[in-house]
GUVO-941623 format. One record per residue: x negated, y, z negated of N, C-alpha, C in turn. Coordinates in steps of 0.001 Angstrom, whole numbers, plus 500000, padded with zeros to 6 digits. Layout:
XYZXYZXYZ ...
***
This chain:
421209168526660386420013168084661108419456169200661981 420686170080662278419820170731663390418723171706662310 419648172214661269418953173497660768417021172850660329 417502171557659758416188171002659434415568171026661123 415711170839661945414813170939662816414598172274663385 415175173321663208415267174172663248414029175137662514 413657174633660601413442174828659909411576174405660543 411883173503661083410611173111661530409803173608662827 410471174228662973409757174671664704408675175464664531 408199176425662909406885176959663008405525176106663575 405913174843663573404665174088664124404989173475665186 405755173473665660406133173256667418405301173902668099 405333175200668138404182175766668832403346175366669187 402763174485668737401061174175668992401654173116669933 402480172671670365402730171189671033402581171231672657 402445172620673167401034172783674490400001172304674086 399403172015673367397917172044673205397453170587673638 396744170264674146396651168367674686395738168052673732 396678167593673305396813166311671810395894165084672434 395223164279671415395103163264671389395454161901672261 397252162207671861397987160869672038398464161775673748 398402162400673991398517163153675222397559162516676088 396254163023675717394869162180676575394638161052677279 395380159631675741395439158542676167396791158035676725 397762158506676386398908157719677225399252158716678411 399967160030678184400456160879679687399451160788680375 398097161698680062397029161967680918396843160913681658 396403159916681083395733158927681729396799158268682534 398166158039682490398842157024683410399441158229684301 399230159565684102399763160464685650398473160377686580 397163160278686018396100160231686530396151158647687540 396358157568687010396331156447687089397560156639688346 398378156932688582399802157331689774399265158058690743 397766158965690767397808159462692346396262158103692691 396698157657693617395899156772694571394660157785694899 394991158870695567393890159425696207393093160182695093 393471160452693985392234160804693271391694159306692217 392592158793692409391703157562691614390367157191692596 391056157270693689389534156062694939388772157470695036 389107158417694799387908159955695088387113159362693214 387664159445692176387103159263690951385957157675691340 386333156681691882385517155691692447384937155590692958 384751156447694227383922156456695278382828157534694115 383132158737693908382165159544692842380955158700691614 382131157680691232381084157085689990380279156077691194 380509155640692125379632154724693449378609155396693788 378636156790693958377943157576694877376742158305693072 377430158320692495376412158634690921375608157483690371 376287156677690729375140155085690587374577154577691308 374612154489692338373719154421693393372622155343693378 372625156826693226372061157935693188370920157279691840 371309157194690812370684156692689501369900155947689775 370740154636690333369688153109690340368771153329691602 368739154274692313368128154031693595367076153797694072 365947153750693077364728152967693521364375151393693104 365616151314692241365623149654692229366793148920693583 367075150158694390367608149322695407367164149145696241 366969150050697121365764150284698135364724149566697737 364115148756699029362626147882699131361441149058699452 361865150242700119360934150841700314361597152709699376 360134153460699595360506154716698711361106155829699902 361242157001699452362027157566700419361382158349701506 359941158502701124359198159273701799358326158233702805 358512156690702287357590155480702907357603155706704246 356613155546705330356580155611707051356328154511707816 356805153834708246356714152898709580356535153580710337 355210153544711132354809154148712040355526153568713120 355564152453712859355513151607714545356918151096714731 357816152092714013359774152019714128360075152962714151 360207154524714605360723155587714752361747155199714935 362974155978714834364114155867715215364638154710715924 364525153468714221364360152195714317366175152172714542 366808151086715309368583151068714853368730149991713524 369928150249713138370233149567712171369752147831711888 369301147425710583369245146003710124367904145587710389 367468144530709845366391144035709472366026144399707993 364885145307707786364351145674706612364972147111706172 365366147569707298365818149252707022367304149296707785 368393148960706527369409148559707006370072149625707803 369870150841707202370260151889707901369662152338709389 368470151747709747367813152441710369366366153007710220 365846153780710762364913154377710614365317156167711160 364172157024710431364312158349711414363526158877712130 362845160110712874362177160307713583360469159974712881 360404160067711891359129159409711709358735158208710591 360170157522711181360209155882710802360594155646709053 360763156614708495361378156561706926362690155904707069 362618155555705822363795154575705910364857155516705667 366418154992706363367456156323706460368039155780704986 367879154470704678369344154044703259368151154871701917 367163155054702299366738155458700882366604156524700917 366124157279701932366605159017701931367792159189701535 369194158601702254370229158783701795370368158717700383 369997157554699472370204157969698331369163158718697384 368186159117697831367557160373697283367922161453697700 368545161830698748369672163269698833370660163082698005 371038162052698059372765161715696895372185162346695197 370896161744695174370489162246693791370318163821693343 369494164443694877369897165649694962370716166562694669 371506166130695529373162166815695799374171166734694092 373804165406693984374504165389692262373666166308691420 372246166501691087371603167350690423371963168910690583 372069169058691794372621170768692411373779171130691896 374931170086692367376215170173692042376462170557690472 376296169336689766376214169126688101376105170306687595 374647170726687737373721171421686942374026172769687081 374824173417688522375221175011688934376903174864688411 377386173651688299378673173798687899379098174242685962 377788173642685496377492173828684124377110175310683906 376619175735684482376175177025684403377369178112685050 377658177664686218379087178333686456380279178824685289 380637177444685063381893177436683842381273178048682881 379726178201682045379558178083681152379699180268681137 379019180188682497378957182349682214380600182431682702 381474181669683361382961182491683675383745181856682837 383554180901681815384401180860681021383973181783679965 382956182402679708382620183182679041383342184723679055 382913184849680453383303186246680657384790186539680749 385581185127681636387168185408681576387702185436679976 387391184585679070388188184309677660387928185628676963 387041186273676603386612187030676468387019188575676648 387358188936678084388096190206678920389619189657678793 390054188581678945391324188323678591392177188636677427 391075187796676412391517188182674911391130189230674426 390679189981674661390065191463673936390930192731674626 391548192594675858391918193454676688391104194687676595 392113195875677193391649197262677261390250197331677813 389245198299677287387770198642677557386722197154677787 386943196691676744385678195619677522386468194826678773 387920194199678698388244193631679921388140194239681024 388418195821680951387785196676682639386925196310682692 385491196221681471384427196472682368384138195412682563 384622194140682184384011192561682297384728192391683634 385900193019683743386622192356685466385978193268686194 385288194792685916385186195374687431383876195036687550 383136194488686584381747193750686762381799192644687927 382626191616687502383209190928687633383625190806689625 384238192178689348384890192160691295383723192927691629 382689193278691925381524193942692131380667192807692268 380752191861691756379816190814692070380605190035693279 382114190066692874382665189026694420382680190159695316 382231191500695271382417191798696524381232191730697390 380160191224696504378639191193697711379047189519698213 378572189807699511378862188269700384377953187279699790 378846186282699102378216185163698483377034184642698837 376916184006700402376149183137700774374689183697701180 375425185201701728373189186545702063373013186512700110 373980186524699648373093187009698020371916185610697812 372619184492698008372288183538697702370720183320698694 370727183594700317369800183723701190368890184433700418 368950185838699958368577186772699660367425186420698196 367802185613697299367095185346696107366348184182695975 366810183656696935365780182024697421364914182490697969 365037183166699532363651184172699688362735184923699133 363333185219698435362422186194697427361962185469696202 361905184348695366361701183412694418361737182243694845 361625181760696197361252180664696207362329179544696317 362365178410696712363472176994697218363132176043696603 362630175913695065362189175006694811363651174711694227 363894173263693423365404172425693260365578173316691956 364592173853690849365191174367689561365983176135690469 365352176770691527365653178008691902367178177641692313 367018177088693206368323176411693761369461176309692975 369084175151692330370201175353690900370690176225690075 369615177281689394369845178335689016370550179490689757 370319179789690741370754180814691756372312180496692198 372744179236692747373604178523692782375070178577691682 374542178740690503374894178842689106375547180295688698 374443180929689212374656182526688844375214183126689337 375401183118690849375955183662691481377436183320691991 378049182274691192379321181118691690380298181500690235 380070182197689125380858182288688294382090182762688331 382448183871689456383079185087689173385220184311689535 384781183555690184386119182662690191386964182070689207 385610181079689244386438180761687105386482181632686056 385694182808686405386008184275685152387570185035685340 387688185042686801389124184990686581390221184351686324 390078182978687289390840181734686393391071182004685053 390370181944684187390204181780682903391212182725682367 390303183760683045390971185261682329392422185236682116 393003185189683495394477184911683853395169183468682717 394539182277682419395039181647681820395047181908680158 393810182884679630393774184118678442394998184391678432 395262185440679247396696186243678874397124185737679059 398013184494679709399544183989679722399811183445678300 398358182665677965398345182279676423398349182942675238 397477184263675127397263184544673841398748185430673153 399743185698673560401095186109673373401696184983672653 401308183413673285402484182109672581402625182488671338 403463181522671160404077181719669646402895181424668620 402597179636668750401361179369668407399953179865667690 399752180704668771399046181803668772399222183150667586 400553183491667856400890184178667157401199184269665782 401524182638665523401330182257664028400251182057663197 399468181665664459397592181610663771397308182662663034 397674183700664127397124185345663516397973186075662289 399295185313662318399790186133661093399179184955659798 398791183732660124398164183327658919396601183414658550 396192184401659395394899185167658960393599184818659935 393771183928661025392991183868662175391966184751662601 390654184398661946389675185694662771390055185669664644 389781186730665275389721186644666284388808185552667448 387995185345666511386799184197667575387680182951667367 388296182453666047388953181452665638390240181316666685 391063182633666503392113182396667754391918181919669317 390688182481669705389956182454670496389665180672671032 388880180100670501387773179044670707388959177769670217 389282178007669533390552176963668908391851176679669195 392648178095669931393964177906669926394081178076671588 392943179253672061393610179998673459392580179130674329 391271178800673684390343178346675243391170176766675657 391093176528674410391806174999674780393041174979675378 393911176236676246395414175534676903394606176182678309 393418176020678436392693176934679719391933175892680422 391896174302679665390674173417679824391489172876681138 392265172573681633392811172276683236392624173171684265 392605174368683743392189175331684883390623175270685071 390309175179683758388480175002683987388402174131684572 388783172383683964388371171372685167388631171086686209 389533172013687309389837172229688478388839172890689182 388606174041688022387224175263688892386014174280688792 385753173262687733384611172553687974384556171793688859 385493171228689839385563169918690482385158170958691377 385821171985692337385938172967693217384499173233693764 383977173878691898382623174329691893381332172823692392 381554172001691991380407170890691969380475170935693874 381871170959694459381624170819695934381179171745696622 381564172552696063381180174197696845379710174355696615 378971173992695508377473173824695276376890172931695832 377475171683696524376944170925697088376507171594698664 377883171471698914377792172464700404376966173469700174 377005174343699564376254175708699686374448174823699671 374406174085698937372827173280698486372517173132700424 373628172133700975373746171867701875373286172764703305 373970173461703149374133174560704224372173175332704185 371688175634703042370597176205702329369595175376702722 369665173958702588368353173147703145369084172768704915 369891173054705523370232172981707292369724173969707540 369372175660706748368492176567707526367359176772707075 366672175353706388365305175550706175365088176418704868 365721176521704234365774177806703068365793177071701583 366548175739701510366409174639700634365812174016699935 366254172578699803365300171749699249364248171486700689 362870171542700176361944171640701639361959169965701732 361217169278702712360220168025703432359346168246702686 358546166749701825359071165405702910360543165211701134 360646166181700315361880165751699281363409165546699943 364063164880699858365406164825700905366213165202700376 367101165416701260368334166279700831369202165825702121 370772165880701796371702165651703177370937166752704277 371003167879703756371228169238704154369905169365705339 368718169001704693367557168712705304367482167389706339 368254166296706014368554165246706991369143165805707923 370610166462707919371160166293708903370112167426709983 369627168726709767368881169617710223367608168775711174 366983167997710164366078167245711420366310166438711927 367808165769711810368197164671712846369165165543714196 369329166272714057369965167393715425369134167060716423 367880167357716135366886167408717122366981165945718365 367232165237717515367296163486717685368791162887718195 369335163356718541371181163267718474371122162761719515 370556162409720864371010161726721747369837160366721750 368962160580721177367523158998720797368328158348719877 369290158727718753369110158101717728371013158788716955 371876158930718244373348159458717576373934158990715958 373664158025715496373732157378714208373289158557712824 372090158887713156370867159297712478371625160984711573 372515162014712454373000162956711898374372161961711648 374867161219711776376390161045711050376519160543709602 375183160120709353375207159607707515375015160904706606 374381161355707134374158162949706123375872163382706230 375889163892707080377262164441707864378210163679706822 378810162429707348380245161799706478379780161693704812 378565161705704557378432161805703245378671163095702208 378354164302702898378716165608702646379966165958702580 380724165257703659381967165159703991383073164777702811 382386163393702719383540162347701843383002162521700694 382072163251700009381810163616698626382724165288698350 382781166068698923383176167133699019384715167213698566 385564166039699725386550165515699550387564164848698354 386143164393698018386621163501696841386091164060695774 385503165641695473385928166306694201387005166681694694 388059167382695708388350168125695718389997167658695328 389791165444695688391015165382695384390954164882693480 390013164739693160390073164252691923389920165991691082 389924166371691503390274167979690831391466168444690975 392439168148692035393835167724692003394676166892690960 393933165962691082394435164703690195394430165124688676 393535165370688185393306166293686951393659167424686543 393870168007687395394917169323687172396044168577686475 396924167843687609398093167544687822398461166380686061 397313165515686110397298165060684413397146165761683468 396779166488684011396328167662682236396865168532681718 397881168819682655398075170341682811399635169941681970 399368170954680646400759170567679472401768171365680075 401964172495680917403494172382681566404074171745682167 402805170418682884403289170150684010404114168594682996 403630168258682190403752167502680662405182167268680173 405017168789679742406752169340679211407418170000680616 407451169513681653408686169580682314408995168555683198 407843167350682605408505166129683086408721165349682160 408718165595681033409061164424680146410222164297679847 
***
């Protein structure tokens, strides 16, 4: 018996790779065991549907004005409140939420999409193109993230497609190394190595055998990335540089409710804990997913 199993181990190899039956039974019930990224995965799909449905919730639109309720307090028609020039606070709130998910999403797609590019790539090819893809690479993390980012919104403008784009472009260089690093530990496996002696073009080894034991490290850098784009969105419309008035944004709420902090103390804490507890809750459901996905972590608990 042994030699027959023995006899068989050329296809063992591949048994890192997250299988199918991996997805639905391990993945999902280690996922299902951490509490705090399940209620972060809940509160996320709450805060994405709400964002969606949000003009069939709200009675009024987000830009609507009650003149004659400025910095109305909570209940009646405007459950949240009102702000300094009487807009309703629950429907701004969820037209920033829509925001903030559009920013996030859309720079995180573009993120993964140029550093998974550039890490798989300099990883698997080594030598000459990997210098020049990593010292490209550390040349871009060495200009200070957040003036580059100041720097190209000023100069092109704050509209939500600049934002996103800029956001995108300039956020790759993390997951290009991630990646990279999870390239080489992989492309040596055995696995791997059998592909290529049974005639594996290189893109084939590539896209088929090596990107796929890299997809946990990516969906960690994506969870990371969607918060870090939020905040950064965030931070970008608090110095006026953003999404502009009267379109909402947390970032832009909390900035003109400062002004208001002792008329109306309520008024900056919804932007605020919302930035907060969204941020949070990629950061633990990007935990959580690591920790399910991740096939060493697989084969050394089973």
């Amino acid at each position: 018996m042994k030699s027959q199993a023995a006899a068989g181990t050329p296809a063992s190899p591949a048994a890192p790779a997250l299988s199918r039956p991996f997805w639905r039974r391990v993945a999902w019930r280690r996922f299902r065991a951490n509490p705090a990224a399940v209620a972060a995965l809940l509160f996320l799909l709450v805060v994405c549907a709400v964002a969606a449905l949000g003009p069939q919730i709200v009675p009024s639109g987000p830009n609507a004005v009650d003149i004659m309720n400025p910095n109305a307090p909570p209940g009646g028609t405007h459950l949240l409140g009102t702000d300094e020039n009487g807009r309703d606070v629950l429907s701004r709130l969820i037209a920033g939420a829509r925001t903030s998910m559009i920013v996030g999403l859309i720079a995180m797609v573009i993120a993964i999409g140029i550093g998974a590019g550039v890490g798989s790539a300099g990883g698997y090819l080594g030598g000459l193109p990997d210098s020049v893809l990593m010292r490209f690479t550390d040349g871009m993390m060495a200009i200070p993230y957040f003036f580059l980012v100041l720097i190209v919104v000023a100069v092109f403008g704050s509209s939500l497609a600049n934002i996103v784009l800029v956001i995108g472009v300039t956020s790759w260089m993390v997951v290009a190394r991630i990646v990279r690093g999870e390239v080489l530990r992989c492309r040596d496996l055995d696995f791997v190595l059998a592909a290529r002696a049974l005639g594996g073009t290189p893109a084939r080894l590539l896209w088929r055998h090596v990107v796929p034991q890299t997809v946990p490290a990516i969906i960690v850098a994506a969870t990371f990335g969607v918060a870090n784009a939020i905040l950064l969105e965030s931070a970008l419309s608090y110095l006026g540089l953003g999404i502009q008035p009267p379109q909402a944004s947390w970032g832009n709420m909390l900035s003109n409710a400062q002004a208001y902090l002792w008329q109306n103390p309520l008024l900056p804490m919804y932007p605020g804990a919302l930035i907060l507890l969204t941020v949070l809750a990629y950061n633990f459901l990007g935990d959580g997913l690591r920790d399910a996905l991740d096939p060493r972590y697989r084969d050394s608990h089973q």
